[in-house]
N, C-alpha and C positions, 0 to 999 in steps of 0.2 A: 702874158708871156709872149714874146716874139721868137716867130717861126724863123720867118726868112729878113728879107729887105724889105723897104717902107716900098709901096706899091707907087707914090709919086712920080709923076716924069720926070720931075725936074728934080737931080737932088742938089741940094746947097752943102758944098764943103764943108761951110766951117759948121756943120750939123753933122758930118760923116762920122762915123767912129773908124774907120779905115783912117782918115785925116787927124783925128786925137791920137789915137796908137801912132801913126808914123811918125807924129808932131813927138810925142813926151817920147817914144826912141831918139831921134835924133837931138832932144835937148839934151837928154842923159848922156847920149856920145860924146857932145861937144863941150856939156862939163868935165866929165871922166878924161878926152882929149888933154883938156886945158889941165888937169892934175897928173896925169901920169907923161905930159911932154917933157917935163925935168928927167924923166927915165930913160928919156930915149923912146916910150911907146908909144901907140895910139889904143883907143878905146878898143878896137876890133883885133890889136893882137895880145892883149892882156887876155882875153879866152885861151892863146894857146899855151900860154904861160902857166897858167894854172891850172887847166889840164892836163898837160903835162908835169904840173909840180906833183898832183895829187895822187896820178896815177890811171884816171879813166882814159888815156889816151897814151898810144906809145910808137907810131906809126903817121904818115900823112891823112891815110886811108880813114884810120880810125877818127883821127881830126875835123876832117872832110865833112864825116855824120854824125859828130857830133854838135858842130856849128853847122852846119846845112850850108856847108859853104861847094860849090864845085872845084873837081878836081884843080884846074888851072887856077885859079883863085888862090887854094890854100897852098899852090908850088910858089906861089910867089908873096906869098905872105913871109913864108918858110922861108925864103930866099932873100929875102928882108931883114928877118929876125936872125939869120944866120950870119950875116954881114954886118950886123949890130953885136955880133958876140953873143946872141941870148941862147941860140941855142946851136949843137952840133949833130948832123947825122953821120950817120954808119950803116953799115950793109951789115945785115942778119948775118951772124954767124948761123944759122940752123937754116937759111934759103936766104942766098945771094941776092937773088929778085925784090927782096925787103928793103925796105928804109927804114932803120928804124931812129927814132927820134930820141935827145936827151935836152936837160938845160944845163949850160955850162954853169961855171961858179957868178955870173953876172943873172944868167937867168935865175939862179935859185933865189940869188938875193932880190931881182923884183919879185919873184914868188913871193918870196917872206912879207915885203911890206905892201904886195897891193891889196889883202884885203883889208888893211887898216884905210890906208887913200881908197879903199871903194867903199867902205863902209861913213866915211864922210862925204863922199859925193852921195850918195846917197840920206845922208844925214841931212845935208843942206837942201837936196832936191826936195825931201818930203818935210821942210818945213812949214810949218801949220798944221800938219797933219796928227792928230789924234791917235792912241793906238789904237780903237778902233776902227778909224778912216784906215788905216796901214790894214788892219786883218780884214776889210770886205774889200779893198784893192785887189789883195792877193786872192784871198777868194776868189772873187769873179773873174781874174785872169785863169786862174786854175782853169775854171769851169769851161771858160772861153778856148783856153789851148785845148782841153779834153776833147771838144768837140772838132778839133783837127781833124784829118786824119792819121791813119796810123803810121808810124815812122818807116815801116817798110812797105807802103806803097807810093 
């Protein structure tokens, strides 16, 4: 079992697991990119799309924590997708100071088909993989996030 980091001085990249994680994310972006660009979206705002389609999100604020994105980040995400027609804000009728968030009739319908285009990017990504290669994947990422820390600190 491994506690912390390897004690070596020298570490080697392409050995890191920091550099596999950031490696298979950004491969997965740039698949996902290259199938949801016919949409008009990119990989990083298809999260607000379906969050919002499903319901865990319904504000910037709430957006913000749930992609761990900062505030200025997701205003201009926002401000992106807004201008693309995906989605429309409005000020809280029950506290003005609100934003509150919707998807227009263009956003609902990338709602509807991107978990089918995510579910083939991901089909294609994990070709060769086994179902059980697929369930000790998710496994040990489980295990790996668990050992975060916790969302509100």
């Amino acid at each position: 079992m491994i506690d912390g980091p390897d004690d070596s001085k020298e570490m080697r990249l392409e050995a890191s697991l920091g550099y596999y994680l950031s490696k298979a994310r950004n491969v997965l972006a740039q698949r996902m990119d290259r199938a949801v660009g016919p949409l008009g979206l990119t990989s990083s705002q298809i999260g607000v799309i379906l969050l919002l389609s499903c319901g865990r999100a319904h504000t910037p604020y709430e957006l913000s924590r749930a992609m761990s994105y900062d505030s200025g980040s997701m205003t201009r995400m926002l401000d992106r997708l807004e201008k693309k027609g995906f989605i429309a804000r409005s000020r809280s009728d029950a506290d003005r100071r609100m934003v509150e968030l919707e998807l227009t009739s263009e956003g609902k319908e990338a709602a509807r088909v991107l978990p089918e285009i995510g579910s083939a990017v991901l089909d294609e990504q994990l070709r060769g993989f086994s179902e059980n290669d697929l369930a000790t994947l998710v496994s040990l990422l489980e295990r790996f996030i668990q050992n975060g820390p916790a969302v509100d600190e």
